[in-house]
N, C-alpha and C positions, 0 to 999 in steps of 0.2 A: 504494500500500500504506500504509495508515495509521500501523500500526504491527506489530515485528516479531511474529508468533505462528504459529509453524514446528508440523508436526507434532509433534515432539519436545515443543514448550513444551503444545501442549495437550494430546498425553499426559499428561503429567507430572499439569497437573492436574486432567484427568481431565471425562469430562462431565458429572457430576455436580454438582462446585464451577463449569465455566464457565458454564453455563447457569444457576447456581444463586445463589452468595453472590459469585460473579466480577463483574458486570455492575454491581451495586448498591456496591460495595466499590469498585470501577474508579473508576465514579461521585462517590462518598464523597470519596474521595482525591486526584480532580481538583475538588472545590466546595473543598475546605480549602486547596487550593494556590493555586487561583486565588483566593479568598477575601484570602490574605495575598500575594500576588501582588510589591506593592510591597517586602518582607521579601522575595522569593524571587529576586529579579530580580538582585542582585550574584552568587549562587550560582549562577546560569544562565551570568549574563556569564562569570565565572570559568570554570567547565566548557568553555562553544564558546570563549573565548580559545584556552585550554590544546588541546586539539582542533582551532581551525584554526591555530593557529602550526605545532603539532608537524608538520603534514600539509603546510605550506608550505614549512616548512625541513627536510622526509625528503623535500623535491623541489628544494630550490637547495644549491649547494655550500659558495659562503661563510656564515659563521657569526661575526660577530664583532660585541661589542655596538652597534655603531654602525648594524649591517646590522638588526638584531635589532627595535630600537627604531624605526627606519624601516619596518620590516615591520608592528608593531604598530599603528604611526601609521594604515598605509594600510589595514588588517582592521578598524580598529575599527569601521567604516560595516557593513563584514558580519557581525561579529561584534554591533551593534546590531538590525538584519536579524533576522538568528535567533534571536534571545532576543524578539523580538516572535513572529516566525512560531510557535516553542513556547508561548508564551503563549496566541495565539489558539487552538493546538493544544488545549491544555487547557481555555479555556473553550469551544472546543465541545462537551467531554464532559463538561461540567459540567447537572446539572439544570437547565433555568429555572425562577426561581423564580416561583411566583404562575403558573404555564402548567402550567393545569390540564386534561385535557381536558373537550372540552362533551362533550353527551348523546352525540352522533353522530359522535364521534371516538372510532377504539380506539387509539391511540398513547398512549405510556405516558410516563413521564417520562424514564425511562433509553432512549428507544427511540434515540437519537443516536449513542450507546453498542454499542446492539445492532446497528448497522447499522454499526459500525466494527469490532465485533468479525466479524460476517459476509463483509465483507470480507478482513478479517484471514488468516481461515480458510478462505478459497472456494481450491480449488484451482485453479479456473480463472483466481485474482489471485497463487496460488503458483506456478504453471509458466513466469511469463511473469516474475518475478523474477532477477537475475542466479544463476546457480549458486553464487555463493560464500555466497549470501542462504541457499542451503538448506540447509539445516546437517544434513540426510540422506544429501546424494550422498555 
């Protein structure tokens, strides 16, 4: 699953904007990230820190700063890990640039995009998700 978009999220915004100003906007919004990529990359770290600590220590019992900081030590290799693996995330859905299509290709620039949102939305990649993932049961 690429990323989350539940019934609910695409009700919400409706087929009109998905198929419409969604896909190009998505687009948009991962060229300018990845763009500044190097600026973005402390705010990433910080985020999955914060998220994989919290999630380590709501599974051990001790908590005292010596444990703390020994935790930190040995996450920071996963926590570099996922701040790449988001990165590359987002320049997948980024335009190429200068990849234009020739004569005899109908692929579009945003089509990276449209085939993640397809994804996204296939029921058949919805059913097969944990139940807590469905945010309708």
């Amino acid at each position: 699953m690429p990323f989350r978009m539940t019934r609910n999220i695409e009700e919400f915004i409706g087929p009109f904007l998905l198929q419409g100003c969604f896909i190009p906007s998505f687009s948009s919004v991962a060229s300018a990230i990845h763009s500044h990529k190097d600026e973005i990359e402390p705010a990433f770290s910080l985020l999955l820190r914060d998220d994989i600590i919290s999630w380590y220590t709501s599974k051990s019992t001790a908590r005292n700063d010596i444990k703390m900081q020994e935790l930190e030590r040995q996450l920071a290799d996963r926590v570099d890990k996922n701040v790449i693996f988001v990165q590359d995330r987002i320049r997948q859905c980024t335009p190429q640039s200068g990849a234009f299509p020739k004569a005899d290709q109908t692929e579009t620039v945003d089509s990276s995009v449209r085939e993640l949102l397809k994804a996204a939305t296939s029921e058949q990649n919805l059913c097969m998700m944990s139940p807590v993932y469905q945010a309708w049961l």
